[in-house]
VOBA-1610 file (N, C-alpha, C; in pm, whole numbers, padded with zeros to 5 digits, always signed):
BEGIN
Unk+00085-00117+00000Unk+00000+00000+00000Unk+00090+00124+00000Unk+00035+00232-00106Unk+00156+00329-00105Unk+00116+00465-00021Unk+00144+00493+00059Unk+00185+00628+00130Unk+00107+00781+00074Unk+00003+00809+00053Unk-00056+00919-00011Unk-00019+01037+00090Unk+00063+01129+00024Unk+00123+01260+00085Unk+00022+01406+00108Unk-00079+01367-00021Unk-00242+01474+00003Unk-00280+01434+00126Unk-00303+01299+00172Unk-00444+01265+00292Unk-00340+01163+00380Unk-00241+01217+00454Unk-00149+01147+00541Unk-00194+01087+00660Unk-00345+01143+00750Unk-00392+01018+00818Unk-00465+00934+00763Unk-00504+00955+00645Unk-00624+00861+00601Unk-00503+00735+00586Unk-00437+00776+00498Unk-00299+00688+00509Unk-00245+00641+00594Unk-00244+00649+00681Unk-00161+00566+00861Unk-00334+00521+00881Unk-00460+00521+00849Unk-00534+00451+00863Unk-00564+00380+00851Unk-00558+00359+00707Unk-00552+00238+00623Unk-00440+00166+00652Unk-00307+00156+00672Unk-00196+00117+00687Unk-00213+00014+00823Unk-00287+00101+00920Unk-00311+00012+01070Unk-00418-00050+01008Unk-00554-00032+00975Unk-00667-00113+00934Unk-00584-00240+00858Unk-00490-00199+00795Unk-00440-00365+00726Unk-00330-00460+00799Unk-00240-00366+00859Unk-00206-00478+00975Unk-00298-00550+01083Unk-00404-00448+01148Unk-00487-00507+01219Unk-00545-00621+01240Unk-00611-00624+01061Unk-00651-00706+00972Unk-00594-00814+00982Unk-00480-00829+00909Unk-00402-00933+00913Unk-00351-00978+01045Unk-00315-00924+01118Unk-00301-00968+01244Unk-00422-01058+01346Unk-00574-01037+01270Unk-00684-01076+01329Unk-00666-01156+01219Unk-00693-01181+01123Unk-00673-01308+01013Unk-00535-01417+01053Unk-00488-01365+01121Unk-00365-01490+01133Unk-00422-01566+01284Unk-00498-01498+01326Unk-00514-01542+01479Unk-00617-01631+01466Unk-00730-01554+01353Unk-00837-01698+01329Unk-00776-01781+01266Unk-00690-01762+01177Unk-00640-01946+01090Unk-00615-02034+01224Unk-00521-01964+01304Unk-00443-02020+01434Unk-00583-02095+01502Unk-00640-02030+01527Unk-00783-02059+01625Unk-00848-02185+01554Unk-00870-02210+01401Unk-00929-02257+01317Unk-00846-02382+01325Unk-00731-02410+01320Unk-00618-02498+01302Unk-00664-02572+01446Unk-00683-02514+01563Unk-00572-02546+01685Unk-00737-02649+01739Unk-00850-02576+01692Unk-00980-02604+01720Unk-01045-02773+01614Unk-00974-02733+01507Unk-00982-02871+01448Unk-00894-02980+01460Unk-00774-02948+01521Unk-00653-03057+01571Unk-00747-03069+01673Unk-00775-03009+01793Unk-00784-03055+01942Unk-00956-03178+01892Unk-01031-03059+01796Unk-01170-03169+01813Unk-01131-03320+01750Unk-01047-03331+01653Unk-01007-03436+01592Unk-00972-03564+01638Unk-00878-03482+01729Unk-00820-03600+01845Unk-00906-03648+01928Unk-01001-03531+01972Unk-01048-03644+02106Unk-01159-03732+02021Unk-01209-03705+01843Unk-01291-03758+01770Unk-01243-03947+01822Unk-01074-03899+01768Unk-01057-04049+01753Unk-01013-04124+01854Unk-00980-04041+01991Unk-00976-04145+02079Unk-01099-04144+02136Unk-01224-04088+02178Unk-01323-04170+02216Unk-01441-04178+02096Unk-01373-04181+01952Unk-01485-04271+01877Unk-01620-04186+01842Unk-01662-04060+01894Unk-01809-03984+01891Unk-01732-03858+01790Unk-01887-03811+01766Unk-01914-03668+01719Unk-01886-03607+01734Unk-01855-03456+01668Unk-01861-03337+01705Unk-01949-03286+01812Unk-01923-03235+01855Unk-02026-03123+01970Unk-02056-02991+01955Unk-02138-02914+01991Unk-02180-02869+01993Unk-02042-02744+01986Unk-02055-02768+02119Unk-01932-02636+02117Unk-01777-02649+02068Unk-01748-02750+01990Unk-01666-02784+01880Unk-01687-02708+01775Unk-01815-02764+01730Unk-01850-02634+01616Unk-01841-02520+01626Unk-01925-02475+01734Unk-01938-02393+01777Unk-01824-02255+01798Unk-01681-02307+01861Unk-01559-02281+01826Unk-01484-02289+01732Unk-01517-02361+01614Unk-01469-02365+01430Unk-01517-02274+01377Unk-01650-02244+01402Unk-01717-02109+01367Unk-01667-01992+01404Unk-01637-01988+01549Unk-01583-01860+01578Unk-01457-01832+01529Unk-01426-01948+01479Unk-01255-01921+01448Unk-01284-01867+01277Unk-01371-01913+01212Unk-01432-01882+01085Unk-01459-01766+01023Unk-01571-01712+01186Unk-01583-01604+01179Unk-01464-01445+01192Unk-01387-01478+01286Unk-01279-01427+01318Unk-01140-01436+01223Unk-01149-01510+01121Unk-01071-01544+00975Unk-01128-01434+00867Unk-01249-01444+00871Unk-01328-01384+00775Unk-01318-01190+00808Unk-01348-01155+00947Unk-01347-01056+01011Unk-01251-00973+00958Unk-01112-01041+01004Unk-00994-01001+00969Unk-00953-00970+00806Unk-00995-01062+00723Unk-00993-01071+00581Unk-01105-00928+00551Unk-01234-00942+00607Unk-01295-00810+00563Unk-01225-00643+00613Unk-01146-00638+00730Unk-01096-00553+00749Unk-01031-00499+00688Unk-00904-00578+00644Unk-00787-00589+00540Unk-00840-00537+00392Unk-00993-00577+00352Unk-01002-00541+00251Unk-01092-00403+00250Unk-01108-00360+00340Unk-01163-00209+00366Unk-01044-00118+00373Unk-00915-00184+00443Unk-00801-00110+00397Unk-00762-00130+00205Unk-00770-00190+00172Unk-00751-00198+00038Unk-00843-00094-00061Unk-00960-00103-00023Unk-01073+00003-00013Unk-01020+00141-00063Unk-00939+00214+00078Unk-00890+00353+00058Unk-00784+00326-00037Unk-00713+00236-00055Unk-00583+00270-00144Unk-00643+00264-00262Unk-00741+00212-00322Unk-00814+00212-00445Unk-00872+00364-00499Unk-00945+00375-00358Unk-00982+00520-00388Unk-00888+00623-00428Unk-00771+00627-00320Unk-00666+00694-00384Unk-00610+00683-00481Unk-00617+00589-00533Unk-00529+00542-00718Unk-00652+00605-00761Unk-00759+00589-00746Unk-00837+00697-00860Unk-00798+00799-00851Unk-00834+00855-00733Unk-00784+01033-00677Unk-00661+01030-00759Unk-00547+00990-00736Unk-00418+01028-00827Unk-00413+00987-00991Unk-00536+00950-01025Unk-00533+00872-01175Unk-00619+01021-01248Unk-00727+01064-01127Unk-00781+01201-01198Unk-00760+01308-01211Unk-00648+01322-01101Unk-00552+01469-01099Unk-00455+01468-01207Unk-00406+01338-01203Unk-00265+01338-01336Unk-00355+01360-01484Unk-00472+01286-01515Unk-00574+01364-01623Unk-00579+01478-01658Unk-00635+01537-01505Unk-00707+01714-01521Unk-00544+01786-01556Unk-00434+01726-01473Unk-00334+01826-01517Unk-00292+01810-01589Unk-00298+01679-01687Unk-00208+01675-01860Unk-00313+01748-01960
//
């Protein structure tokens, strides 16, 4: 993401909105991973189903994957906008 020198907090906004992002997207994979190893195992040593709050916790980890991924792409959002903004000024001034 590049650095826009017109709108310099919108820029450190977006910049944190996408680490944030990603930082909450790495924590649900983690959550997602750690929640389907742990349900797995006890699947196969006592032989039963999922539960309730197995799922229940795959989801949240799902949800919290997804969260992060939508954040990240609301930061992507402003940098788009700004490539227009700088795509219509370099226009108006040639």
């Amino acid at each position: 993401m590049e650095f826009n020198k017109r709108f310099p907090v919108l820029s450190t906004i977006a910049m944190m909105l996408w680490i944030v992002g990603l930082l909450i997207a790495i924590a649900g994979a983690f959550k997602v991973g750690s929640d389907f190893v742990a349900a797995t195992e006890v699947r196969a040593e006592d032989g039963r189903g999922w539960t309730f709050t197995e799922v229940l916790d795959l989801l949240l980890g799902f949800g919290t994957l997804l969260y992060g991924l939508a954040t990240m792409a609301g930061a992507e959002i402003i940098g788009v906008l700004f490539a227009i903004e700088k795509n219509t000024r370099g226009r108006a001034e040639a």
